[in-house]
N, CA, C and O atoms as a DFTB+ gen file, in Angstrom:
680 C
 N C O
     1  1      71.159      62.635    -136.079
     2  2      72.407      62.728    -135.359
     3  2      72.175      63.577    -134.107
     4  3      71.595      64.655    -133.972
     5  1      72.843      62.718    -133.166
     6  2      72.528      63.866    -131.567
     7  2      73.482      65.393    -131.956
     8  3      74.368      65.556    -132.795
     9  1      72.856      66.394    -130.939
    10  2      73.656      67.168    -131.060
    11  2      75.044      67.455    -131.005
    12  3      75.597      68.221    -131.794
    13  1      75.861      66.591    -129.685
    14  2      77.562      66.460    -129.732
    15  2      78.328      65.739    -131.083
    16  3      79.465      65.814    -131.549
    17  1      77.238      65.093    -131.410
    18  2      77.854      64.423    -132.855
    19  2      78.224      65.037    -134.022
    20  3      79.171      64.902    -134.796
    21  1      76.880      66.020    -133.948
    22  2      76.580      67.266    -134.972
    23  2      78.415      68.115    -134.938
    24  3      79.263      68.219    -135.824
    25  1      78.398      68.558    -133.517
    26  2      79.180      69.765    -133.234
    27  2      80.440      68.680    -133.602
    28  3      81.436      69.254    -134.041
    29  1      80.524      67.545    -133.517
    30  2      82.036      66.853    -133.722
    31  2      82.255      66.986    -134.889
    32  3      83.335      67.512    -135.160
    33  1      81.350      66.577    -136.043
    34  2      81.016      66.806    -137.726
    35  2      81.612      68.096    -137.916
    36  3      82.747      68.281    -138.355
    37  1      80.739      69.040    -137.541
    38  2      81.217      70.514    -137.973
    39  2      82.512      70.908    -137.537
    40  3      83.107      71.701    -138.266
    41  1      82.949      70.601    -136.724
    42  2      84.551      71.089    -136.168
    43  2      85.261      70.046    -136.881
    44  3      86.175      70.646    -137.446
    45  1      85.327      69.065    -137.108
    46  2      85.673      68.255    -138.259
    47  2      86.049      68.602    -139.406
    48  3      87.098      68.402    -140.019
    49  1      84.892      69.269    -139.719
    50  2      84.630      70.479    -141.218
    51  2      85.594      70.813    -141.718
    52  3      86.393      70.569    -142.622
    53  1      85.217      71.838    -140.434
    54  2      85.723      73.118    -140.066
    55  2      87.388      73.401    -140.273
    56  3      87.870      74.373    -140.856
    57  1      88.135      72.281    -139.633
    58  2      89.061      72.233    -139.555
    59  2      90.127      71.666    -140.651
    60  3      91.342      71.827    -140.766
    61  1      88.862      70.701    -141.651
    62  2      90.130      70.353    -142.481
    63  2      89.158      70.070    -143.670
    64  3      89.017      68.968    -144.200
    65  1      88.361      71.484    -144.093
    66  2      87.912      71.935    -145.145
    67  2      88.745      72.177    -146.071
    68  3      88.676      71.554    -147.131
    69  1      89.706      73.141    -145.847
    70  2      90.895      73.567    -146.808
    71  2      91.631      73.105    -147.828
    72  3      91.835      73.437    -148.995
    73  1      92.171      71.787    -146.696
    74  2      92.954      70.560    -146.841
    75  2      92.268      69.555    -148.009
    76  3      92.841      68.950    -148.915
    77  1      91.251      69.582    -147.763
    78  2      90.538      68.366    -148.626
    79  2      90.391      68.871    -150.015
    80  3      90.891      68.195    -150.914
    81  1      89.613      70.248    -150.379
    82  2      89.514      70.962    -151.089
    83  2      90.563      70.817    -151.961
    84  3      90.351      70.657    -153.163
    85  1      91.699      70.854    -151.488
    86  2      93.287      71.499    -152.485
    87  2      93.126      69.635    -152.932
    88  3      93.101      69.291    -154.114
    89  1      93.042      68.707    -151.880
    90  2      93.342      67.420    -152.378
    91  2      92.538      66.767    -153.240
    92  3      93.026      65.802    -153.828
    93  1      91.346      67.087    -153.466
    94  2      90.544      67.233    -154.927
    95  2      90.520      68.202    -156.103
    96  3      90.078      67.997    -157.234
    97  1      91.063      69.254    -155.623
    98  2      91.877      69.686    -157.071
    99  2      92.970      69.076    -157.574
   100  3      93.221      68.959    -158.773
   101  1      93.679      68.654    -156.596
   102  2      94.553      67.788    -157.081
   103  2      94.537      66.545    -157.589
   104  3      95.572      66.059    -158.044
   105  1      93.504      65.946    -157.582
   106  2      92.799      64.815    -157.877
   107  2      92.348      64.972    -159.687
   108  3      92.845      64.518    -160.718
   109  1      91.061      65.928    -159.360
   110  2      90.517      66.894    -160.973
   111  2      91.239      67.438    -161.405
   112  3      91.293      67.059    -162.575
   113  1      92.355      68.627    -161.134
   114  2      92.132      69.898    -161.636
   115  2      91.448      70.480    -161.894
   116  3      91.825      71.170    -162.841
   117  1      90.654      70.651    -161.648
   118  2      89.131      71.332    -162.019
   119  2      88.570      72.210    -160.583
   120  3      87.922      71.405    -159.914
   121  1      88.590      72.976    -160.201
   122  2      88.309      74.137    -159.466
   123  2      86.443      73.470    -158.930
   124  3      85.988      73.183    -157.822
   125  1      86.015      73.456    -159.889
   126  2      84.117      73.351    -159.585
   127  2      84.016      71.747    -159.582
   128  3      83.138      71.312    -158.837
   129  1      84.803      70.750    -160.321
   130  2      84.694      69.635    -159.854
   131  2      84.864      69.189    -158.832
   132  3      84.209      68.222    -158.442
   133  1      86.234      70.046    -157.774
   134  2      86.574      69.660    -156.573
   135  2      86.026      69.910    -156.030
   136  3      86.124      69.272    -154.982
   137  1      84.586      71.302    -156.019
   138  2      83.606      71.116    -155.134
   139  2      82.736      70.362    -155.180
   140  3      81.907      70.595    -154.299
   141  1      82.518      69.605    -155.742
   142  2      81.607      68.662    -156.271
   143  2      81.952      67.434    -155.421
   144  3      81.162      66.940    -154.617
   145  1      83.364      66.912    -155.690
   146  2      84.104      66.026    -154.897
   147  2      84.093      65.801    -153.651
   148  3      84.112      64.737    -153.032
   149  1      84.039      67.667    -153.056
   150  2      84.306      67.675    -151.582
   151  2      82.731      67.729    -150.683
   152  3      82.491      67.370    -149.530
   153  1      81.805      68.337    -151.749
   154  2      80.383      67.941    -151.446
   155  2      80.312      66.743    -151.365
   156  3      80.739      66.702    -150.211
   157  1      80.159      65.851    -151.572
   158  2      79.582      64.731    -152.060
   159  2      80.457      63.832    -151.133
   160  3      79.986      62.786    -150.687
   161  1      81.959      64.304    -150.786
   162  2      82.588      63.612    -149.555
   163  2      81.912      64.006    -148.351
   164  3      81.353      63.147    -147.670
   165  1      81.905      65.085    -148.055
   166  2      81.424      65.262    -146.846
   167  2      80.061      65.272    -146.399
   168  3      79.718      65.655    -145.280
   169  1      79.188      64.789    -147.405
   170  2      77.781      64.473    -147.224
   171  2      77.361      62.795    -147.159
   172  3      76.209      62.364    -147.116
   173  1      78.659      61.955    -147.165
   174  2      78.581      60.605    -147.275
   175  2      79.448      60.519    -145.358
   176  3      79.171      59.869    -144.350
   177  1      80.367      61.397    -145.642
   178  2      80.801      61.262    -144.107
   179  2      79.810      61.917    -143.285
   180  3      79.883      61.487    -142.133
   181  1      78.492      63.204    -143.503
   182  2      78.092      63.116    -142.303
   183  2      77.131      61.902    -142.598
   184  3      77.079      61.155    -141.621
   185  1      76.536      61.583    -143.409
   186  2      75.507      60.253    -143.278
   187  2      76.270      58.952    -142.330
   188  3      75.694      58.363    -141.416
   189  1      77.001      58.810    -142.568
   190  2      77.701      57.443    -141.598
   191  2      79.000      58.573    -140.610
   192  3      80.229      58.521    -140.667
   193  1      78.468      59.128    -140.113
   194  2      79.544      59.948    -138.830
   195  2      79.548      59.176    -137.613
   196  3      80.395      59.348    -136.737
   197  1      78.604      58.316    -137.538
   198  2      78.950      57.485    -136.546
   199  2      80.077      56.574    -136.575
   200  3      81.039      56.503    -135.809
   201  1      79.744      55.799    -137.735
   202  2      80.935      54.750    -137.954
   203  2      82.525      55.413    -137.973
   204  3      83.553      54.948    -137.480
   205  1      82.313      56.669    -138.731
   206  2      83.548      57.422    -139.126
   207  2      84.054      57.970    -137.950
   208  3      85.263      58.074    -137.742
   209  1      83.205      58.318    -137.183
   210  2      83.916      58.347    -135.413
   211  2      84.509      57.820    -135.244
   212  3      85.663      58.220    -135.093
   213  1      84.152      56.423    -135.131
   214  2      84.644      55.599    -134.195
   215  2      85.668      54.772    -134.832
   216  3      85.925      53.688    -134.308
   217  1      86.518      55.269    -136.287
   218  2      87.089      54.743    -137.429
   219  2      88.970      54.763    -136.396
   220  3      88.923      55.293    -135.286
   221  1      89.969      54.362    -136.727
   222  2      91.146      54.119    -136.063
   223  2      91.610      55.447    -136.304
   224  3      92.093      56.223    -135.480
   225  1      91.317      55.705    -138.096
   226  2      91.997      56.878    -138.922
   227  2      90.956      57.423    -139.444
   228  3      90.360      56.788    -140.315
   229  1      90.549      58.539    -139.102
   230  2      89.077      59.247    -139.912
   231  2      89.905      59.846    -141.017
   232  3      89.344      59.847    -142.113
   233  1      91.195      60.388    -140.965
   234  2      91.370      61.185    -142.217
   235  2      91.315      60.186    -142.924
   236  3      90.537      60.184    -143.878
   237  1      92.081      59.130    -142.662
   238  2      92.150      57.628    -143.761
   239  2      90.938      57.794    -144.229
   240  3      90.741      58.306    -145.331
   241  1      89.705      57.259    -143.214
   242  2      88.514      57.220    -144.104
   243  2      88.029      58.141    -144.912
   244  3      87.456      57.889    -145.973
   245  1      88.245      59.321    -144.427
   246  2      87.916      60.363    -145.134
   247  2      88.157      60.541    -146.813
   248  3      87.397      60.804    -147.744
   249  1      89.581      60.266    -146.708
   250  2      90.338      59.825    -147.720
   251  2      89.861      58.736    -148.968
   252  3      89.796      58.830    -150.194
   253  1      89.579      57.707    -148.021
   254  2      88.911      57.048    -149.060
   255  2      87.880      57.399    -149.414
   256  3      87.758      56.981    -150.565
   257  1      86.808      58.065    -149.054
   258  2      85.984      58.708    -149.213
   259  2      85.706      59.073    -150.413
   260  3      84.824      58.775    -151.219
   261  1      87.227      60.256    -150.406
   262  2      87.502      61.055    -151.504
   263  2      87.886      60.663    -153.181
   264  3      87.369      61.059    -154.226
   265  1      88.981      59.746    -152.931
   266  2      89.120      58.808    -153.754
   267  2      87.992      57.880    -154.467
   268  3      88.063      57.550    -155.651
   269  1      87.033      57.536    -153.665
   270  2      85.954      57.146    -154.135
   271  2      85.046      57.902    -155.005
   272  3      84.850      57.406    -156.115
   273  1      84.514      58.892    -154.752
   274  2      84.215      59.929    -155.209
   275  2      84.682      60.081    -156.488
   276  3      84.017      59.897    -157.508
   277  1      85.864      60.430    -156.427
   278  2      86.554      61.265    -157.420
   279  2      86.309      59.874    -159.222
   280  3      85.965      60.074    -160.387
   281  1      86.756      58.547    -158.382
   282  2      86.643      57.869    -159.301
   283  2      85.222      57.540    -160.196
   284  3      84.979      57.314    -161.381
   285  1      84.421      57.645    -158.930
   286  2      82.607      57.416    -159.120
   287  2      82.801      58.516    -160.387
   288  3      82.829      58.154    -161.563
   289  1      82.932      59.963    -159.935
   290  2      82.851      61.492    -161.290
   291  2      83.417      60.618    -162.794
   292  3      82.860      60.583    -163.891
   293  1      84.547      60.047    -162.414
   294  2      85.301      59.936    -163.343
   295  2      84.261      59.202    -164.401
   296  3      83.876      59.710    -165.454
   297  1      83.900      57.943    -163.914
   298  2      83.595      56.632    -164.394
   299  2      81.685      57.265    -165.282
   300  3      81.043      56.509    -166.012
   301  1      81.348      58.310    -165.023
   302  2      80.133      58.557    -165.251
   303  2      80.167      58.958    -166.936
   304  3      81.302      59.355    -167.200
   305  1      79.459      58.972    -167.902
   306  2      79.417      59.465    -169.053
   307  2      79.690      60.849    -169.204
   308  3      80.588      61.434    -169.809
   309  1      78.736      61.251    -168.532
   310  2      78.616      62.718    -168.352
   311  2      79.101      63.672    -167.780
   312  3      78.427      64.685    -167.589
   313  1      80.554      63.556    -167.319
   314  2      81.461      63.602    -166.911
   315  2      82.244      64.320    -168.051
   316  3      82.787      65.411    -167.876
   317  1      82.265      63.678    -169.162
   318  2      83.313      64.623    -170.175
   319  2      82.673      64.989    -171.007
   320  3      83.289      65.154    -172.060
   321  1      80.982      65.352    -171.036
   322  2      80.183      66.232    -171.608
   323  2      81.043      67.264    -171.611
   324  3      81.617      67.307    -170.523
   325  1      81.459      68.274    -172.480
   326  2      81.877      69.954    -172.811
   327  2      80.990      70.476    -173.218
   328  3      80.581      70.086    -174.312
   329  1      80.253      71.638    -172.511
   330  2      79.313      72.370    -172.369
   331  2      79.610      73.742    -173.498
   332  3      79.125      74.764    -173.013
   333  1      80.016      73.897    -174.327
   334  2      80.238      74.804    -175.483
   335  2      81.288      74.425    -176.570
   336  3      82.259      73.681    -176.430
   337  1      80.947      74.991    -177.509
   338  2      81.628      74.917    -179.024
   339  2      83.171      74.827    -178.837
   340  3      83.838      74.442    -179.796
   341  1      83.791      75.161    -177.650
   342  2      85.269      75.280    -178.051
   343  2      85.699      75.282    -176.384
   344  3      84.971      75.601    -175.444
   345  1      86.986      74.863    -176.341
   346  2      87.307      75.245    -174.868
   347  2      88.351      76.412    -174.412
   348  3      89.506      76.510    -174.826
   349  1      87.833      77.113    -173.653
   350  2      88.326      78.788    -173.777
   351  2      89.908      78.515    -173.375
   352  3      90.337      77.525    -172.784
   353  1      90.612      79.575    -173.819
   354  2      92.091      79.668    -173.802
   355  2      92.569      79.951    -172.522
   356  3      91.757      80.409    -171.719
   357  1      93.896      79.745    -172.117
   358  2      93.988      79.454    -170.896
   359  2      94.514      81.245    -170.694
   360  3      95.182      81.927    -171.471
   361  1      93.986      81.571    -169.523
   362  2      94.650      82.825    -169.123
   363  2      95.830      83.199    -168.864
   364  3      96.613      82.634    -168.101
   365  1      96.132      84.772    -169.872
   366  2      97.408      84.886    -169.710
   367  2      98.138      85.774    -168.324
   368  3      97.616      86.850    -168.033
   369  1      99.395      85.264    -167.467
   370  2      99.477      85.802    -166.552
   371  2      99.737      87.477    -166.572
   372  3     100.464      88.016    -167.407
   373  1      99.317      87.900    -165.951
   374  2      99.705      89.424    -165.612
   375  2     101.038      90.132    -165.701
   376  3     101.885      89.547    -165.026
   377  1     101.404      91.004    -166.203
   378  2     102.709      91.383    -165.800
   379  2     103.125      91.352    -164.464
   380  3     102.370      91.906    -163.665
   381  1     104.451      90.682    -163.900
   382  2     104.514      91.176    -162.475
   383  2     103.929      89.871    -161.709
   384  3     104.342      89.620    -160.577
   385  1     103.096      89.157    -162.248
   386  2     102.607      87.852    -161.641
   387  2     103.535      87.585    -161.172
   388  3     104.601      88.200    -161.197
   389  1     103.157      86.170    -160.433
   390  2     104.074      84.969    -159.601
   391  2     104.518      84.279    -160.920
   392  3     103.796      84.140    -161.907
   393  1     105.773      83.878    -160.804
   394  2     106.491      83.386    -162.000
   395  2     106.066      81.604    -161.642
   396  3     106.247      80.693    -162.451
   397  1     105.425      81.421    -160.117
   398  2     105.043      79.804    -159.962
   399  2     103.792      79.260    -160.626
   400  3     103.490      78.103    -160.337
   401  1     103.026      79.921    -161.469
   402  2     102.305      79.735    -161.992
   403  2     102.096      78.815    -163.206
   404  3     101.167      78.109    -163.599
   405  1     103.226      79.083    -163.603
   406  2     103.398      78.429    -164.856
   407  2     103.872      76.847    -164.452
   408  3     103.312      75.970    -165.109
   409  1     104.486      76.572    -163.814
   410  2     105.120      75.467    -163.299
   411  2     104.028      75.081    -162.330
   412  3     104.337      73.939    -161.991
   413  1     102.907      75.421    -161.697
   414  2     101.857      74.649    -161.349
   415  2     100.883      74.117    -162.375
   416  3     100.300      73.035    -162.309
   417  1     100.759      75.259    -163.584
   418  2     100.189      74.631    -164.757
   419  2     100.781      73.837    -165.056
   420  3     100.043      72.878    -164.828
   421  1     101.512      73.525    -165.375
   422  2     102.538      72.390    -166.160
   423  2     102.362      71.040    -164.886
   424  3     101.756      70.067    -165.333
   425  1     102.709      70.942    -163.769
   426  2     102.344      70.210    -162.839
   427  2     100.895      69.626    -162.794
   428  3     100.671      68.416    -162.786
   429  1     100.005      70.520    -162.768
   430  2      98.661      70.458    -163.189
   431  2      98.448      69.560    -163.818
   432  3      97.914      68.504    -163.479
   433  1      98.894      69.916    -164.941
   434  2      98.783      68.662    -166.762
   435  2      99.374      68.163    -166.185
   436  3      98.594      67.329    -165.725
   437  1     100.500      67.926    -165.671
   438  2     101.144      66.394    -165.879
   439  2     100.354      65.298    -164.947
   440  3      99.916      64.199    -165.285
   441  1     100.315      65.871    -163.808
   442  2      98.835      65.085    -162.788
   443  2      97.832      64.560    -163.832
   444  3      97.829      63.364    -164.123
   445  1      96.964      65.452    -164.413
   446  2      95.755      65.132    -165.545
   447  2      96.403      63.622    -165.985
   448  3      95.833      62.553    -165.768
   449  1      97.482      63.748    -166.529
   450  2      97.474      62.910    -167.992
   451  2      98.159      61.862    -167.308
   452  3      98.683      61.028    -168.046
   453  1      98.340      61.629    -165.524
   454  2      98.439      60.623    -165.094
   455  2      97.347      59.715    -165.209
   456  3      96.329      60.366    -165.444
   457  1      97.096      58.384    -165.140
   458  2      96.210      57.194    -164.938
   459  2      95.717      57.226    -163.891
   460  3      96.548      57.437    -163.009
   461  1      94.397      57.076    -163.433
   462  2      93.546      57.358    -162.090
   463  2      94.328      56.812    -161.059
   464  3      94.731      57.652    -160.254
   465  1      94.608      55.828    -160.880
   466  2      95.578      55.385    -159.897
   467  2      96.606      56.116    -159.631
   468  3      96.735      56.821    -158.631
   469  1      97.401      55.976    -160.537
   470  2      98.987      56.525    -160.087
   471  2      98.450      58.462    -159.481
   472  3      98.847      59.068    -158.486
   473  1      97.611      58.852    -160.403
   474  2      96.791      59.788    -159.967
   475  2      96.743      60.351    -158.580
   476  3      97.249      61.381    -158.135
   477  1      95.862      59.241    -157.885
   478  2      95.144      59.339    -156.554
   479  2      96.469      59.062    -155.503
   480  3      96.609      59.763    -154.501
   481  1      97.219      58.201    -155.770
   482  2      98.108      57.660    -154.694
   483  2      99.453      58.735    -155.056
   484  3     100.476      58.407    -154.455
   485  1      99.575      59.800    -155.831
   486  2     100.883      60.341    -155.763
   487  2      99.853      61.858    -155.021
   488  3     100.462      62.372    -154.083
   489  1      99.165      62.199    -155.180
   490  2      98.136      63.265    -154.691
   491  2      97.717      62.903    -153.298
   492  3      97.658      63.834    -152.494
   493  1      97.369      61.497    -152.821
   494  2      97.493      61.175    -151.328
   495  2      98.901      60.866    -150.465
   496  3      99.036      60.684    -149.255
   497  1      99.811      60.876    -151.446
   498  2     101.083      60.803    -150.377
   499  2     101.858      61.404    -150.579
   500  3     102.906      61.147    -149.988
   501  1     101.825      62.845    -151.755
   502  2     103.001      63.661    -151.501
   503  2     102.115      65.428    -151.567
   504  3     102.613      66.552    -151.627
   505  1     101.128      65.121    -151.537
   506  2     100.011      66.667    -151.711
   507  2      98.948      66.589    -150.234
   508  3      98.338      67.576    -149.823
   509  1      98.890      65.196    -149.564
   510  2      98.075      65.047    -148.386
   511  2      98.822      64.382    -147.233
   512  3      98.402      63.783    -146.243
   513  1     100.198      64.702    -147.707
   514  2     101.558      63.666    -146.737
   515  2     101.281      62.488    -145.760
   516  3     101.798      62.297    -144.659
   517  1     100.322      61.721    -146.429
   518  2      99.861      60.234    -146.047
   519  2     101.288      59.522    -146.494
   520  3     101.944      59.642    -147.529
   521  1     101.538      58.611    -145.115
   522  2     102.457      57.806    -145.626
   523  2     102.116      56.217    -146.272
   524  3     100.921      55.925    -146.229
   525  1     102.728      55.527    -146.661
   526  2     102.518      54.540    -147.725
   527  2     101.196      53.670    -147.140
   528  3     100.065      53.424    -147.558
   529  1     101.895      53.381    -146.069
   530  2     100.449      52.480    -144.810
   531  2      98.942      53.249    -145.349
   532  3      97.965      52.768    -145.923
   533  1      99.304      54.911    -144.797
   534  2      97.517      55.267    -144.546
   535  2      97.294      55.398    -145.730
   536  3      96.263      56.070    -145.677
   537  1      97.615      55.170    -147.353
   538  2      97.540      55.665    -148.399
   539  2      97.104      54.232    -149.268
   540  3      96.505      54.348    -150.337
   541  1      97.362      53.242    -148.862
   542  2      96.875      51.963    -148.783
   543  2      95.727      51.602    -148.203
   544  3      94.800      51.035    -148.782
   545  1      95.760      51.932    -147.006
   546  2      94.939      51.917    -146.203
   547  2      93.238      52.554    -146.878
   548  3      92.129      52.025    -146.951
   549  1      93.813      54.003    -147.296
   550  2      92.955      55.221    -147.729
   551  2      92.232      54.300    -149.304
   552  3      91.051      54.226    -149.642
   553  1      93.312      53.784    -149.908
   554  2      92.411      52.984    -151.308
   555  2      92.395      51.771    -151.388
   556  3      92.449      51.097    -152.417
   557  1      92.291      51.288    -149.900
   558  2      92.383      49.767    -150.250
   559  2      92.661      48.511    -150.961
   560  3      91.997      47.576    -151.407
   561  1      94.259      48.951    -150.875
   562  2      95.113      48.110    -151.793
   563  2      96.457      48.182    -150.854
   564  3      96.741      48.961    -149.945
   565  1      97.263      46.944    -151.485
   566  2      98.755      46.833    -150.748
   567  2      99.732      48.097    -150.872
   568  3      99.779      49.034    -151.670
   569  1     100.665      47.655    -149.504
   570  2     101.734      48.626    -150.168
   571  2     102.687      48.711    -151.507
   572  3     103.074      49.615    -152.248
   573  1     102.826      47.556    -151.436
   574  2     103.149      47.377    -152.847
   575  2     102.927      48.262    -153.930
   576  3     103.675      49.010    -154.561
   577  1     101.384      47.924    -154.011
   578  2     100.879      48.386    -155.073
   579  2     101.036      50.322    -155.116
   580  3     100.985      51.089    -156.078
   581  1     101.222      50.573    -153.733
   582  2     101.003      52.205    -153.738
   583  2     102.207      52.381    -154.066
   584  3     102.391      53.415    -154.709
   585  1     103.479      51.496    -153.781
   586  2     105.117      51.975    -154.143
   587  2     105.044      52.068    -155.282
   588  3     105.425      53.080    -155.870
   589  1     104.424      50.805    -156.012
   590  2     104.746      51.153    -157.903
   591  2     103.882      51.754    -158.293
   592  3     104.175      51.832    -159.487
   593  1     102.545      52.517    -158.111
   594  2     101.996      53.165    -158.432
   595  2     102.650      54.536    -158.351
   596  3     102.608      55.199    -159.387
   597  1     103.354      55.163    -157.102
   598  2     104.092      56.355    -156.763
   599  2     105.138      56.452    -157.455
   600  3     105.312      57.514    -158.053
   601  1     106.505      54.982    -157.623
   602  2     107.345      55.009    -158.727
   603  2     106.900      55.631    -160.045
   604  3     107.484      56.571    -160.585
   605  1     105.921      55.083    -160.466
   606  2     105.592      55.262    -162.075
   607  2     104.713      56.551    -161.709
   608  3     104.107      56.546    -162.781
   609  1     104.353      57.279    -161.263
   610  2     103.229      58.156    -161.292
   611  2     104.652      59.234    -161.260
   612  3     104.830      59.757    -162.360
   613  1     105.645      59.632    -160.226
   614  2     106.740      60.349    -160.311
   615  2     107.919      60.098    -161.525
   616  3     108.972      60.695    -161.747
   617  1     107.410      59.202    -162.055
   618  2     109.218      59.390    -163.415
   619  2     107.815      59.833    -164.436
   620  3     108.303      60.152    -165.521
   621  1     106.711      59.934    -164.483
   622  2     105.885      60.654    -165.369
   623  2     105.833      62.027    -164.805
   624  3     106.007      62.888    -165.668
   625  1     105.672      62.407    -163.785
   626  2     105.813      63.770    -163.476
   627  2     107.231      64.507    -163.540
   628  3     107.308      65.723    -163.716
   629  1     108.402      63.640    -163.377
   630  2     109.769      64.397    -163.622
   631  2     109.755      64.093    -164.884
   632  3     110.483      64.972    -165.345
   633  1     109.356      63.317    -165.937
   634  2     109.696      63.398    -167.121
   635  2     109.260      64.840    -168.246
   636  3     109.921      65.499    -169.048
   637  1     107.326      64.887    -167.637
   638  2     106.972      66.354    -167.544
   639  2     107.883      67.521    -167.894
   640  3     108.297      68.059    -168.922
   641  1     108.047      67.718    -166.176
   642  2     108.877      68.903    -165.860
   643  2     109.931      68.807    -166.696
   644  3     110.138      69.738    -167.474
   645  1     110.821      67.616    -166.688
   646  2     112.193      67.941    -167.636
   647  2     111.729      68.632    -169.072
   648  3     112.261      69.688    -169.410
   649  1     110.706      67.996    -169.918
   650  2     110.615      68.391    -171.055
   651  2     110.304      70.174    -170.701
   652  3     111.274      70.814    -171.109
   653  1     109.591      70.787    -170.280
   654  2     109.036      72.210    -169.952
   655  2     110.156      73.151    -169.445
   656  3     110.218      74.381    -169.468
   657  1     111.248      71.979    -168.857
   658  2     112.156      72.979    -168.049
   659  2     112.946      72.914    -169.567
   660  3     113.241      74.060    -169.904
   661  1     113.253      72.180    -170.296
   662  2     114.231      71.920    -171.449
   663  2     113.942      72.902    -172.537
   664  3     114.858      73.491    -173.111
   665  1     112.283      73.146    -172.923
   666  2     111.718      73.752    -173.907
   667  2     111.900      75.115    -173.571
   668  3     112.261      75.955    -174.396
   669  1     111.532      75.488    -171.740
   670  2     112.159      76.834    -171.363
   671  2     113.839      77.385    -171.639
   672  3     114.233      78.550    -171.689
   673  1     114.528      76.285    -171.771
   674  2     115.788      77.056    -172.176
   675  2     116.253      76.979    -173.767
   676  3     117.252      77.494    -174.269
   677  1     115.317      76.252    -174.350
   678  2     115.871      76.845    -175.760
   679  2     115.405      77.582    -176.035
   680  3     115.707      78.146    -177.087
């Protein structure tokens, strides 16, 4: 890669490192998977940075990128290898904590125990505010398909919350 290409890549990065990061946790939940995700995205975008230049929508591509990725982790065996006898208990918050914690856990799970699809397309258009077009666009499929995927991916996430908010008041 010439050098201006280089410096376009890295300010690229640079700029919407953050962003991508949170949108593969949101993808996993998994903290070390999403680096994994976001490695492995951004080492496929600098290999073809040319093409991705010169793309209409780089975040789009980017996007798909990601999505790709995430599904490739998924689809592998070794993937839901658990690396010890038991899986450690979830930490308890602090006194004095942020009381939003709990309700991102719960959000958290309910994402998880979505279906990879409804998954990816409610995490690209209401956590990466892609609208229906670039979110289609981003997984290469109709709009259609991203509306009823977002329908059904959200009455599973408000159904969630209702039960947690319900169990909190009895």
């Amino acid at each position: 890669m010439r050098a201006d290409e280089d410096r376009e890549y890295v300010e690229y990065v640079r700029v919407r490192l953050p962003r991508l990061h949170r949108m593969a946790y949101m993808l996993c939940a998994d903290a070390h998977q999403a680096d994994d995700i976001v490695q492995a995205t951004l080492t496929a975008l600098y290999v073809h940075w040319r093409r991705a230049a010169k793309a209409d929508n780089l975040d789009g591509y980017v996007h798909r990128i990601m999505v790709r990725r995430y599904l490739d982790e998924r689809r592998r065996r070794w993937s839901r290898v658990l690396l010890g006898d038991h899986v450690p208990d979830a930490a308890e918050a602090a006194p004095g904590a942020d009381a939003g914690f709990g309700e991102r856990d719960v959000l958290v799970a309910a994402l998880r125990a979505l279906p990879k699809g409804q998954r990816a397309v409610v995490v690209l258009r209401y956590f990466s505010d892609l609208t229906v077009e670039q979110t289609a666009e981003a997984l290469g499929c109709s709009t259609g398909n991203v509306k009823s995927q977002c329908a059904r991916g959200l009455a599973t996430l408000r159904g969630a919350m209702a039960r947690v908010a319900e169990r909190e008041r009895s």
